[in-house]
VEXMI-90834 format. One line per 4 residues: their letters; for each residue x, y, z of N, C-alpha, C, O. Coordinates in steps of 0.001 Angstrom, whole numbers, plus 524288, in hexadecimal, padded with zeros to 5 digits. Layout:
<zafis>
A) X:Y:Z:X:Y:Z:X:Y:Z:X:Y:Z  ...
</zafis>
This chain:
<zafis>
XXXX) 80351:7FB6A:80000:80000:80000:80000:8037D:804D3:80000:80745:8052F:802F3  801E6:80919:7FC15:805D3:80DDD:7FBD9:80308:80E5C:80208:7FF8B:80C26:8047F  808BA:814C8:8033B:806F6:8159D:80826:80533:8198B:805D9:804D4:81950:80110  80334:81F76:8094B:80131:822E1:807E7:80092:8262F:80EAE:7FDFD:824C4:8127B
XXXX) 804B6:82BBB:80DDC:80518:82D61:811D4:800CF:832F7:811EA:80094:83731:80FA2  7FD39:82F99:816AF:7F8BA:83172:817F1:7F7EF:83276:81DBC:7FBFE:83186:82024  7F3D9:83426:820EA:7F354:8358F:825D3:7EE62:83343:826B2:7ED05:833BA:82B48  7EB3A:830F3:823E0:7E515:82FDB:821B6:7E684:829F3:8255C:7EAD0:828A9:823A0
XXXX) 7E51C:8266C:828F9:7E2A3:823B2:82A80:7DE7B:82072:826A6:7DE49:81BAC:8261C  7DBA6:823E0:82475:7D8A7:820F3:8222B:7DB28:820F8:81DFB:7DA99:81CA4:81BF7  7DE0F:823F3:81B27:7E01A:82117:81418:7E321:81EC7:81603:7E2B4:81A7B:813E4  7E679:81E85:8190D:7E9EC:818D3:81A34:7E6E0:81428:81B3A:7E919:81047:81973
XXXX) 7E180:812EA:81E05:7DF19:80FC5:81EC8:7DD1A:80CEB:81AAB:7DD7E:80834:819CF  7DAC8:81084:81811:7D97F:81124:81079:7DCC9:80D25:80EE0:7DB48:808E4:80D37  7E266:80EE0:80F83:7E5EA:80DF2:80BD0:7E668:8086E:80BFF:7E677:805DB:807EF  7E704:804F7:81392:7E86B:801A2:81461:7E322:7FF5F:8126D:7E43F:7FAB1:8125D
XXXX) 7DE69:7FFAD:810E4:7D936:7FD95:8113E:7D78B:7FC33:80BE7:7D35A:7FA15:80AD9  7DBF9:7FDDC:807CF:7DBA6:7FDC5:8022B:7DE86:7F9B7:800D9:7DCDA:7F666:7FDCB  7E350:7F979:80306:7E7B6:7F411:80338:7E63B:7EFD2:805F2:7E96E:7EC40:80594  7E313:7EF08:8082E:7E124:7E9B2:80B76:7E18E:7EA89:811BF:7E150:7E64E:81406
XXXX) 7E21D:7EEE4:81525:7E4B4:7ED99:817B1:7E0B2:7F0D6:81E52:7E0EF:7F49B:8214C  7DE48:7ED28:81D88:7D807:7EF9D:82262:7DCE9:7F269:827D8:7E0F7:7F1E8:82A61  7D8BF:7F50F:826C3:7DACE:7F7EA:82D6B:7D890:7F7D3:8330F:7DA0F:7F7ED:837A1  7D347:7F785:82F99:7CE98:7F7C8:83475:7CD90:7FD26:837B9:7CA70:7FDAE:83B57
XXXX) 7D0F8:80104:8358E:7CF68:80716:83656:7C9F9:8091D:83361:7CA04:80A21:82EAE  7C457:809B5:8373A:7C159:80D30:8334F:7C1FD:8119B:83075:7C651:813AC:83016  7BDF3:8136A:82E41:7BFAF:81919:82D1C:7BD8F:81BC4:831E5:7BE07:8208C:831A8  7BB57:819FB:83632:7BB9F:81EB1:83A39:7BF98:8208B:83CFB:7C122:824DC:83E6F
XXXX) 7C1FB:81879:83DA8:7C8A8:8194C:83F84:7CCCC:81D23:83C91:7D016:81F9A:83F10  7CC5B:81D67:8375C:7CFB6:81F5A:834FB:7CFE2:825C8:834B7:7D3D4:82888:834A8  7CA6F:8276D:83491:7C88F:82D6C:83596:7CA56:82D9F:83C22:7CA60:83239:83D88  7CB53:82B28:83F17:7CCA3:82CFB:844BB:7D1AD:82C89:84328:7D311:8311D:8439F
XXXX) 7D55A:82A3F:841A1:7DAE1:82A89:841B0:7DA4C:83126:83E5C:7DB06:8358C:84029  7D8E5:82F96:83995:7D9E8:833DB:8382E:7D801:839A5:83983:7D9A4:83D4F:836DD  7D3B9:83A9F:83E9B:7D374:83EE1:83FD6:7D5FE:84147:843E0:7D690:845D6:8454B  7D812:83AF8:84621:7DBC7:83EBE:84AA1:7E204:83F44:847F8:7E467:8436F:847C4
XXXX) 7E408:83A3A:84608:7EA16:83DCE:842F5:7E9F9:8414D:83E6C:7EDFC:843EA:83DF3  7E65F:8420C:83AE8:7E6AF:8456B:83890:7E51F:849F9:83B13:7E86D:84D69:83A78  7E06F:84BB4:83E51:7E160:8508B:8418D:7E397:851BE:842C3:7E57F:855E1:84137  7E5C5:84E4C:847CF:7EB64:85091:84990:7EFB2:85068:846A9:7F211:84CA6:84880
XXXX) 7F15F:8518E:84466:7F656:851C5:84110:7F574:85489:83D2C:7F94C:8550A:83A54  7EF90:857DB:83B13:7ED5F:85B98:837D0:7E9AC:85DEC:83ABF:7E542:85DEB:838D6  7EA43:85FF6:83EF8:7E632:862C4:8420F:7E06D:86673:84065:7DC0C:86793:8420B  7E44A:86757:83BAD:7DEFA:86BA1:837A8:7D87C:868C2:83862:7D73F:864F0:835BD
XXXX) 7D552:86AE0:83BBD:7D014:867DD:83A15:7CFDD:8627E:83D98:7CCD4:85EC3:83D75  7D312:8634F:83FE3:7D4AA:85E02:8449C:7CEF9:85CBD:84824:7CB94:86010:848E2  7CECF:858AC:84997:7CA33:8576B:84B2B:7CBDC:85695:8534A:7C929:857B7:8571B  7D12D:85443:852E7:7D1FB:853A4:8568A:7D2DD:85706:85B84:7D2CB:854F5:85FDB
XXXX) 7D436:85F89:85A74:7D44C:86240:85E72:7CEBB:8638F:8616E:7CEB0:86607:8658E  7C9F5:861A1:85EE7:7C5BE:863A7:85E71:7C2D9:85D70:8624D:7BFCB:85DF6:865FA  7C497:85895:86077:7C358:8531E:86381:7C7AB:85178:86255:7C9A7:85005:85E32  7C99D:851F3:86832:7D03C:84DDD:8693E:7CE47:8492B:867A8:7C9A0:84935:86671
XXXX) 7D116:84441:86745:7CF1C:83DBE:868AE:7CFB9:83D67:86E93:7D26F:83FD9:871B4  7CBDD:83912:86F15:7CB35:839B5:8749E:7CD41:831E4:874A8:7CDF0:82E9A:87138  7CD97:831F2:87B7A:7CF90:82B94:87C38:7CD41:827A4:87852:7D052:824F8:875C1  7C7DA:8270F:877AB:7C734:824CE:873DC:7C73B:823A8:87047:7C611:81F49:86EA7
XXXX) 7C8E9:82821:86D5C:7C8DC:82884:86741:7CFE2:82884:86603:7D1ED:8279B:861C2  7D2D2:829E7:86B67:7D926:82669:8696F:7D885:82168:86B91:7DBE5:81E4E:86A1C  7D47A:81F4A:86F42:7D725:81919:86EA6:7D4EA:816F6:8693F:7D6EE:81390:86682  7D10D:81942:86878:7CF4B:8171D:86246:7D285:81777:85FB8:7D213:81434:85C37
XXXX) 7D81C:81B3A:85F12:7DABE:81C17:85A6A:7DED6:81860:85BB8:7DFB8:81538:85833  7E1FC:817D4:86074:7E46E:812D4:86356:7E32A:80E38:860C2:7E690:80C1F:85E14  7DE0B:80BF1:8612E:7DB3E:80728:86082:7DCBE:806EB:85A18:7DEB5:802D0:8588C  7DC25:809E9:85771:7DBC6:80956:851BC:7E1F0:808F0:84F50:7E3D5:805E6:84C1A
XXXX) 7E3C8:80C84:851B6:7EA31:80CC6:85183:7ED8A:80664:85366:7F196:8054A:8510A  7EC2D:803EC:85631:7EDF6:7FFC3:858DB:7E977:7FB9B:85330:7EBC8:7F7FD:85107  7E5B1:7FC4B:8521D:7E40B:7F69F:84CC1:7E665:7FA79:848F1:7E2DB:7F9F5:845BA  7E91A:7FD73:84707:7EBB1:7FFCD:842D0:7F18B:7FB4B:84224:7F2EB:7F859:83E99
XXXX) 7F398:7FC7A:846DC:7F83B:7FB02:849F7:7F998:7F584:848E2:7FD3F:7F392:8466F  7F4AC:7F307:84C02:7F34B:7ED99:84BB3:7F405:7E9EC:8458F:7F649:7E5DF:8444B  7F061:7EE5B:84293:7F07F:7ED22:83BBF:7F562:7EC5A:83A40:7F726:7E83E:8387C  7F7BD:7F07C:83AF9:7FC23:7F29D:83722:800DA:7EE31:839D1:8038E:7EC2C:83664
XXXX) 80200:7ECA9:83ECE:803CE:7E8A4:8409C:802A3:7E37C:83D25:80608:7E137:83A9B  7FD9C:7E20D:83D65:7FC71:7DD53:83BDB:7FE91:7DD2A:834DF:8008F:7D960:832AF  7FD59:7E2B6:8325D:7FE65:7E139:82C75:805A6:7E09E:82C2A:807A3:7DE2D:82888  80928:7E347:8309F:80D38:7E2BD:82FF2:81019:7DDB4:83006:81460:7DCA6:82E19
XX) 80BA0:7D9B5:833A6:80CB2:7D597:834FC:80C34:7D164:82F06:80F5C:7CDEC:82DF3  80902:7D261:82CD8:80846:7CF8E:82717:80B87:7CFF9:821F4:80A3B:7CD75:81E11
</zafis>
């Protein structure tokens, strides 16, 4: 798979999801990655000074980060 240097969560997800390669990230998961690192790191229009994440919504990002983790382990293993 070309790579393609992006910040998008979801076109990388895309990308891996076109080559065979499930992630099991929704697109709600993928719109939460991408509204909190792309905000922060482009503040313009940021969603996050206005609603921080609160405990729940980083262990959610934890939880998803650790079966990302998990994946990308297991395909290294093959």
């Amino acid at each position: 798979m070309p790579l393609k240097r992006t910040h998008s969560i979801r076109e990388l997800n895309h990308g891996l999801v076109l080559v065979g390669q499930e992630t099991s990230l929704t697109e709600e998961d993928c719109d939460l990655f991408d509204s909190i690192y792309v905000s922060s790191k482009y503040p313009l229009e940021s969603v996050l000074p206005s609603s921080p994440p609160d405990l729940p919504l980083c262990q959610r990002c934890i939880e998803l980060v650790r079966q990302i983790l998990a994946m990308v382990e297991n395909a290294m293993k093959s």
